[in-house]
LUMTILUM-115108 format. One record per residue: residue number from 1; residue in one letter; x negated, z negated, y of N, C-alpha, C in turn. Coordinates in steps of 0.1 Angstrom, whole numbers, plus 5000, padded with zeros to 4 digits. Example, Ala and Ser with C-alpha at 12.3 -4.5 7.8 and 13.67 -1.06 7.14 Angstrom:
1;a;4868;4922;4943;4877;4922;4955;4868;4922;4967
2;s;4872;4929;4978;4863;4929;4989;4871;4921;5000
REM end
This chain:
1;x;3270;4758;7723;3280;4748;7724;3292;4753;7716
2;x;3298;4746;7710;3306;4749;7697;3320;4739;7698
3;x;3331;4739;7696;3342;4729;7699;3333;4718;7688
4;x;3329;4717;7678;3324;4705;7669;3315;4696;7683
5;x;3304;4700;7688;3298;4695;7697;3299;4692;7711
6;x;3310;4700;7712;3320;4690;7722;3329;4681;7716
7;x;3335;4679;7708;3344;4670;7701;3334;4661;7700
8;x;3321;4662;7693;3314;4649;7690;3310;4641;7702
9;x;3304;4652;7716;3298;4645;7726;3311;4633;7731
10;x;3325;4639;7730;3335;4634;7739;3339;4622;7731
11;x;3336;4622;7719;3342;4606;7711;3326;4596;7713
12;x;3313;4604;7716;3303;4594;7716;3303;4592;7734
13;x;3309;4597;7739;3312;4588;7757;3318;4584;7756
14;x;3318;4570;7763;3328;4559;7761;3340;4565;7773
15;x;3350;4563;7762;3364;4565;7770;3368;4556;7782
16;x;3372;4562;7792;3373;4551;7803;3363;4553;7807
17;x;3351;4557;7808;3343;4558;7821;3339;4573;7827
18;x;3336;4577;7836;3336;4591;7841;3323;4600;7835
19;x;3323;4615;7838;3315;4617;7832;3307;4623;7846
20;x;3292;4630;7841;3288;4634;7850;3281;4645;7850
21;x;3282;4656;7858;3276;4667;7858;3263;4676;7866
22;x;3257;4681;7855;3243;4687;7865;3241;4696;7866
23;x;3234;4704;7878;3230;4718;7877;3217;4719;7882
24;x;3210;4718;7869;3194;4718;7872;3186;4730;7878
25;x;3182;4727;7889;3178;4733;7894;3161;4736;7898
26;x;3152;4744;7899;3135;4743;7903;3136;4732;7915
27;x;3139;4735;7923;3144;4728;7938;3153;4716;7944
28;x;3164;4721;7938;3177;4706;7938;3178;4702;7922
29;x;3191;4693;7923;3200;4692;7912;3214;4690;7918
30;x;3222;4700;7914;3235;4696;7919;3239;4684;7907
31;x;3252;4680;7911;3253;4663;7908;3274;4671;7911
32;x;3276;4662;7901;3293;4663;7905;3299;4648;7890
33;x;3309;4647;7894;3317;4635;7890;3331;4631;7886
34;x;3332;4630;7871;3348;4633;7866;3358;4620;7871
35;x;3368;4620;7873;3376;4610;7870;3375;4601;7861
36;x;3382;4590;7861;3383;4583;7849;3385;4585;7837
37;x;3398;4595;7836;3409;4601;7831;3402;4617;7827
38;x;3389;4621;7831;3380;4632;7830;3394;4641;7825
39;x;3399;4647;7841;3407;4657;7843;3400;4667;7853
40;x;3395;4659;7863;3390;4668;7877;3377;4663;7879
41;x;3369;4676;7877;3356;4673;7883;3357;4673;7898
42;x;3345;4665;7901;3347;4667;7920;3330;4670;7919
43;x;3326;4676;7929;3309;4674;7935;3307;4662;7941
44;x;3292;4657;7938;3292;4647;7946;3282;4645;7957
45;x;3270;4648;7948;3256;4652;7957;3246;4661;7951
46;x;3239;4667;7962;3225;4673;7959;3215;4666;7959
47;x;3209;4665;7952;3191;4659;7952;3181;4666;7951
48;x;3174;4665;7960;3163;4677;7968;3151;4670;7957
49;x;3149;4680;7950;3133;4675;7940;3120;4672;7946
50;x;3117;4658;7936;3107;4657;7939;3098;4657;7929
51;x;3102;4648;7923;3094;4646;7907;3099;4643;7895
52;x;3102;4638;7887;3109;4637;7874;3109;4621;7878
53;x;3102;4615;7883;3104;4599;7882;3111;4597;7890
54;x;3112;4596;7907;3122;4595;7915;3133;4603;7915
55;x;3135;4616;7906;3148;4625;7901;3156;4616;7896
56;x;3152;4611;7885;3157;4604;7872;3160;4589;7875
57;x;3152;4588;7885;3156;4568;7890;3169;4570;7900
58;x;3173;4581;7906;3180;4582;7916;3193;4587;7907
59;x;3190;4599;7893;3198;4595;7887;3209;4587;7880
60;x;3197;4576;7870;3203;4567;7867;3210;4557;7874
61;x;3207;4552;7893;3216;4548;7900;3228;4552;7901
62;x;3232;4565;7906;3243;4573;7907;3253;4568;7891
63;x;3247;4573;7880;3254;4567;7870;3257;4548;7868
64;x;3247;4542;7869;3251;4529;7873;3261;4526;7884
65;x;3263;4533;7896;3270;4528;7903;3287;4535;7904
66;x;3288;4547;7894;3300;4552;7891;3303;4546;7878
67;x;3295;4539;7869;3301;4536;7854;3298;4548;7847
68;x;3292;4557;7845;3291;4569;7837;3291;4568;7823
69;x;3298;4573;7818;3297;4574;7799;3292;4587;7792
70;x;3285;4596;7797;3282;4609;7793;3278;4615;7804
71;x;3264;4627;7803;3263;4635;7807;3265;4652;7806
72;x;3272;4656;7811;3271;4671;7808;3260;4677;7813
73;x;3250;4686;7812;3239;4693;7820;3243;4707;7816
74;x;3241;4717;7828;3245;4730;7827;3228;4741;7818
75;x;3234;4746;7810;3225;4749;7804;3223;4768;7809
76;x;3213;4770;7812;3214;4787;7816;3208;4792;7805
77;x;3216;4798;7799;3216;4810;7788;3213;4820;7796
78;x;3205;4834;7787;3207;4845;7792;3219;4850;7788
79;x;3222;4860;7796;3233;4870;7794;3236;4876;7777
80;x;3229;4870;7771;3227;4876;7754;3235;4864;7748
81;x;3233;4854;7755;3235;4838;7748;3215;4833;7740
82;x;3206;4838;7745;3194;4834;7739;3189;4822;7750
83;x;3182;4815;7745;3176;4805;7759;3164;4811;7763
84;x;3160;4808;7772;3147;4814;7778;3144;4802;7785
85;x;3133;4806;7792;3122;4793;7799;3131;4784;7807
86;x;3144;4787;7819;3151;4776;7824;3156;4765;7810
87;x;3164;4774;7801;3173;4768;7793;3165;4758;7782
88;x;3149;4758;7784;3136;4748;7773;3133;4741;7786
89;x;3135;4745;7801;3131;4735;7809;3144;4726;7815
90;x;3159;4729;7810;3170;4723;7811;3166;4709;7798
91;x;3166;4713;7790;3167;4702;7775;3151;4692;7780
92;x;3142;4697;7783;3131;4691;7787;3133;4684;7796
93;x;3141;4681;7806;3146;4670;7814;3156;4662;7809
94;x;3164;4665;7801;3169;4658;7788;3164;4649;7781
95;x;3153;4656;7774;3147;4648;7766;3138;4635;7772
96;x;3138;4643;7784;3125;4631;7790;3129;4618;7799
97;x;3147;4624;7803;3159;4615;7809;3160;4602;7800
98;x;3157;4611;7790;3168;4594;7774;3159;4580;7774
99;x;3152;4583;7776;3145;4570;7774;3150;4556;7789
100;x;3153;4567;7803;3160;4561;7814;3168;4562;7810
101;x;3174;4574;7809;3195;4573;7809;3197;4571;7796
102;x;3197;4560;7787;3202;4566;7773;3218;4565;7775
103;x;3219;4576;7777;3236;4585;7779;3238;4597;7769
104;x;3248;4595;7759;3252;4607;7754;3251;4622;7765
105;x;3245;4631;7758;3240;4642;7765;3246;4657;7759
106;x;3254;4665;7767;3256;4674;7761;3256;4687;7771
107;x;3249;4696;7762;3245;4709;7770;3255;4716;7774
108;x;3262;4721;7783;3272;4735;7787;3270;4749;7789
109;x;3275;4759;7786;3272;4766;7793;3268;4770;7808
110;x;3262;4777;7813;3264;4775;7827;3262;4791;7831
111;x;3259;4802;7825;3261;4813;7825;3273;4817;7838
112;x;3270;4825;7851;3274;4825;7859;3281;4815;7870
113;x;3281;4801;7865;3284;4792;7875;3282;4795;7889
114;x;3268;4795;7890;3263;4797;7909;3273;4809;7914
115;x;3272;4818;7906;3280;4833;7908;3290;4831;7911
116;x;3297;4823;7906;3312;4823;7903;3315;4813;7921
117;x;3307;4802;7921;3309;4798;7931;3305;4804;7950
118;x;3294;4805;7946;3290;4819;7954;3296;4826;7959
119;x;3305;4831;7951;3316;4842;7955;3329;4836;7964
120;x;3333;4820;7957;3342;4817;7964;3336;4816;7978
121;x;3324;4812;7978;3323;4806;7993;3323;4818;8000
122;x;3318;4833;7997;3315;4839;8004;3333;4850;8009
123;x;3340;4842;7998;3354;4845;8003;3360;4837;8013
124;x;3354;4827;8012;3360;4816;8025;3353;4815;8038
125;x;3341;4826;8040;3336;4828;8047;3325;4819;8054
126;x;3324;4813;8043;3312;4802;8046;3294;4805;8050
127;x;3293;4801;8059;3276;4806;8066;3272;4804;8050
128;x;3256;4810;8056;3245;4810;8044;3241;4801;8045
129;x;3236;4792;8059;3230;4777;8059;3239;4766;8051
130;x;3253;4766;8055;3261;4761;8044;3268;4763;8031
131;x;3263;4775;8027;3264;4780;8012;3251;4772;8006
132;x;3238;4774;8010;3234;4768;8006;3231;4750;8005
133;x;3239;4742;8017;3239;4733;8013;3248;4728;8000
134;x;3258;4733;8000;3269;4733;7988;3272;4737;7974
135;x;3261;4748;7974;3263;4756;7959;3259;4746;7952
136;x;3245;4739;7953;3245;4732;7941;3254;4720;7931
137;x;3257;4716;7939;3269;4705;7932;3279;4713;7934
138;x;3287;4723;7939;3298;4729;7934;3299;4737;7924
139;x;3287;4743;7916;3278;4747;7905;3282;4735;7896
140;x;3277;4728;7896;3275;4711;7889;3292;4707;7893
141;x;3300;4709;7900;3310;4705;7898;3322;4719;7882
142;x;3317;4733;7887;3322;4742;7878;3318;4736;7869
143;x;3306;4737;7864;3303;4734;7850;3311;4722;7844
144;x;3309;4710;7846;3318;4699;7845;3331;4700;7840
145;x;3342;4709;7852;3356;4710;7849;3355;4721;7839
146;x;3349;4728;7835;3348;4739;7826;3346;4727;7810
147;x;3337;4721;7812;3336;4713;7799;3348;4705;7799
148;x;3355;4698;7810;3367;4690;7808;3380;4696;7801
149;x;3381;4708;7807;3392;4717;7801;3387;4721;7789
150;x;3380;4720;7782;3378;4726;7766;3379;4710;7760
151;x;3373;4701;7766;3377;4684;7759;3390;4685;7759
152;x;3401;4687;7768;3416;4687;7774;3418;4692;7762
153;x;3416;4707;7758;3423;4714;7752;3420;4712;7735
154;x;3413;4704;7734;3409;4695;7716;3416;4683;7719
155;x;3429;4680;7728;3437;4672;7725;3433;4659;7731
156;x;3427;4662;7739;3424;4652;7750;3414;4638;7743
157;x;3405;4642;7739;3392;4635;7724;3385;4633;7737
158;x;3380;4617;7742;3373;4612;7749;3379;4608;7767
159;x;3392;4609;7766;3400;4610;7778;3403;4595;7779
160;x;3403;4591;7785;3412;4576;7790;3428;4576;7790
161;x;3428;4569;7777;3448;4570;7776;3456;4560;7780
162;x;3451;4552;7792;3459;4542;7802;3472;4543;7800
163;x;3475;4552;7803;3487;4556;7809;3498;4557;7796
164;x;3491;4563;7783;3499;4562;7772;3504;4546;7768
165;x;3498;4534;7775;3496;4524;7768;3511;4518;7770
166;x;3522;4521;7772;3530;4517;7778;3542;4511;7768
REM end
């Protein structure tokens, strides 16, 4: 992911509607959800896997019923930056989403997300039965604000300028 392909994902999501973020998982998918204004990611839900068809139909609701104009999906690189088998089975639920979601789609890093959040919980002293209910969309929510702050910082390219309209 390169500022060119975030600049392009963020002018092909329609401004004004939220974006939405995923942390693909064997098991879940964490789920999180920007603002209008795609400043603040928030988490929203986990979806416990089943299949690629009721995954993807329960997706595309979620996005119909928030207005979604883009998806971010967290992409796991190895530690080298090379893809390996998650990061060809990340794009493969992509590819096979578009024909349901046709949403602008753009991969993120996601190199240490779980970790990063992980850590907070395990600073906040959070049980392991509720670490794990949480990581995955707080995962799906890092990733997200991590893509929003690099959109932010190319000058706010795909932001909702309401507020400028004055």
């Amino acid at each position: 992911m390169n500022r060119d392909e975030i600049a392009a994902f963020a002018e092909a999501s329609a401004a004004g509607r939220r974006l939405i973020g995923l942390d693909l998982g064997t098991r879940t998918i964490g789920i999180a959800l920007s603002d209008v204004g795609r400043q603040i990611a928030s988490p929203l839900e986990t979806i416990r896997r089943v299949k690629f068809t009721p995954d993807a139909q329960r997706l595309a609701a979620l996005c119909t019923r928030h207005d979604i104009g883009g998806l971010v999906i967290g992409l796991p690189l190895n530690m080298d930056g090379s893809e390996g088998p998650r990061a060809q089975s990340s794009r493969s639920f992509a590819r096979n989403l578009k024909p349901i979601l046709p949403l602008p789609v753009l991969f993120f890093d996601e190199r240490l997300s779980t970790a990063a959040v992980t850590r907070t919980l395990l600073e906040a002293d959070t049980s392991r039965a509720r670490r794990g209910e949480l990581v995955d969309k707080l995962a799906a929510a890092y990733i997200l604000q991590s893509c929003l702050d690099v959109m932010g910082g190319l000058g706010g390219i795909g932001r909702s300028h309401d507020e400028d309209d004055d």
